[in-house]
Structures are given as C-alpha cells and as structure tokens.
C-alpha positions as CSV (number, residue, x, y, z in Angstrom):
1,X,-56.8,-26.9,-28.3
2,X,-53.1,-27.1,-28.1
3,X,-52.5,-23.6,-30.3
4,X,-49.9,-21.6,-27.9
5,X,-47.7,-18.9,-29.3
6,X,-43.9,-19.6,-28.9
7,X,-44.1,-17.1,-26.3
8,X,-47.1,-18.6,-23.8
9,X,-46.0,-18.2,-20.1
10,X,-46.3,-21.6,-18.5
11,X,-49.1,-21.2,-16.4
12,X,-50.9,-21.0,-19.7
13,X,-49.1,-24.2,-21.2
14,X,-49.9,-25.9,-17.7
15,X,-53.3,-25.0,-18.2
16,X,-54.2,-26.0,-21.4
17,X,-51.9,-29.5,-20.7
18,X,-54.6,-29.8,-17.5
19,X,-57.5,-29.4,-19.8
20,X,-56.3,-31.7,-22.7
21,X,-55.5,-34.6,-19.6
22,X,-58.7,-33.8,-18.4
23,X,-60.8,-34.4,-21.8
24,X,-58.9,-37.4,-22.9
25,X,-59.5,-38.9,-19.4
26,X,-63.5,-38.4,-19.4
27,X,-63.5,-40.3,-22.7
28,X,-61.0,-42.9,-21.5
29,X,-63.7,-42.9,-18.5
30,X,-66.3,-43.5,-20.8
31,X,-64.8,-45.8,-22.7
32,X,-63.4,-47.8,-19.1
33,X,-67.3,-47.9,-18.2
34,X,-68.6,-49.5,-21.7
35,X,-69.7,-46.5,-23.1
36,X,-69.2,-47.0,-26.9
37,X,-69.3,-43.3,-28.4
38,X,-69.4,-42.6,-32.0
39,X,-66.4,-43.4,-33.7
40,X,-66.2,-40.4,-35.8
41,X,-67.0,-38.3,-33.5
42,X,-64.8,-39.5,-30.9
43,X,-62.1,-39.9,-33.1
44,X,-62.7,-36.1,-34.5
45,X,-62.6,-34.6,-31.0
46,X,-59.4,-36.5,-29.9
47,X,-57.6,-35.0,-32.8
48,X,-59.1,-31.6,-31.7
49,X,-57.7,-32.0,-28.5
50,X,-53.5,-33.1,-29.7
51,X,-53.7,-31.9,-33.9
52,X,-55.1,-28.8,-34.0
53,X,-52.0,-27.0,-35.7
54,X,-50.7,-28.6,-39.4
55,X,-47.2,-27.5,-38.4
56,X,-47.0,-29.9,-35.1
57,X,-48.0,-33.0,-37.7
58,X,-45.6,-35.1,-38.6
59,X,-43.8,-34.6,-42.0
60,X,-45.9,-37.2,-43.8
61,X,-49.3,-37.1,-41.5
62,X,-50.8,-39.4,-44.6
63,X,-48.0,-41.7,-44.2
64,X,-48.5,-41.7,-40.3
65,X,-52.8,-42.4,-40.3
66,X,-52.1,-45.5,-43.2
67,X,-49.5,-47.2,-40.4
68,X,-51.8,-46.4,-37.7
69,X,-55.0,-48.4,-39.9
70,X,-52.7,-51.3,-40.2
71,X,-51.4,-51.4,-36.8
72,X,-55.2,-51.3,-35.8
73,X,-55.9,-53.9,-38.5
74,X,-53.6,-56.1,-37.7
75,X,-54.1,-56.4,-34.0
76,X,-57.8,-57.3,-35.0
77,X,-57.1,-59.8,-37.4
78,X,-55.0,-61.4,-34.8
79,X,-57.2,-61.0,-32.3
80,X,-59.8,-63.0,-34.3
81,X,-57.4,-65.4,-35.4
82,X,-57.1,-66.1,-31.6
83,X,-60.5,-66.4,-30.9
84,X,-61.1,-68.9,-33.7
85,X,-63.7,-66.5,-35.6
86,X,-61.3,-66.4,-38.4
87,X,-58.7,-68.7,-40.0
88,X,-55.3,-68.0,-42.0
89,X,-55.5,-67.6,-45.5
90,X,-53.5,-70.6,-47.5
C-alpha cells in the first residue's frame, strides 16, 4: 500500500499514511476486543500494508524476520517461565 513515486504530492502521502493508520488500527481493534484472526493471514496483510516495495526493506530482511522470531520466542519462553508452565533447562 505504501508504493508512492518520489514525486507524490503530499495530500497523496497524507492519504495513504491515513489509510495504513486506519487498517492497522481496525486489527489492533480486533485484536483489543479478543478477536484472534488467522495468524497468516493477519500477519500477510500487515506486511501489505508497511512492505509492499523490496527497496524500503532493510538490507538483510532475512536477517531482520530471524531477530524478530527470537525476540518473539524469547518473550514467550519467559513469559512461561513466569507463569510456572515451564522450567529452566540445567
């Protein structure tokens, strides 16, 4: 969605900002009222909405969706650890 030529005017880069807030709010929304939406689906259309040009990645996009998995791992893990429902490895 965010595909603007260098040369957009910025009503049209206000606009399509507006739109992208909007989406990503109605899932946060959804999400906020225990909504659980696919995750592959969800997770496919909020990279629609931020990724949808290769040259706005970052240089090593593999690199970047690895740290991401272990940030997410690792805040379960923890999370569990917390709760009791696991315990630490010797």
């Amino acid at each position: 969605m965010l595909i603007l030529e260098r040369d957009s005017g910025t009503g049209q880069l206000a606009r399509i900002f507006a739109e992208v807030d909007a989406e990503l709010k109605g899932l946060e929304q959804r999400i906020a009222r225990g909504e659980t939406p696919p995750l592959a689906e969800t997770v496919e259309r909020a990279i629609g909405l931020i990724m949808g040009r290769e040259d706005a990645l970052p240089q090593a996009p593999e690199k970047m969706a690895v740290r991401t998995a272990r940030h997410v791992f690792l805040y379960v893990k923890t999370r569990c650890l917390r709760e009791g429902r696991l315990q630490e490895a010797d």
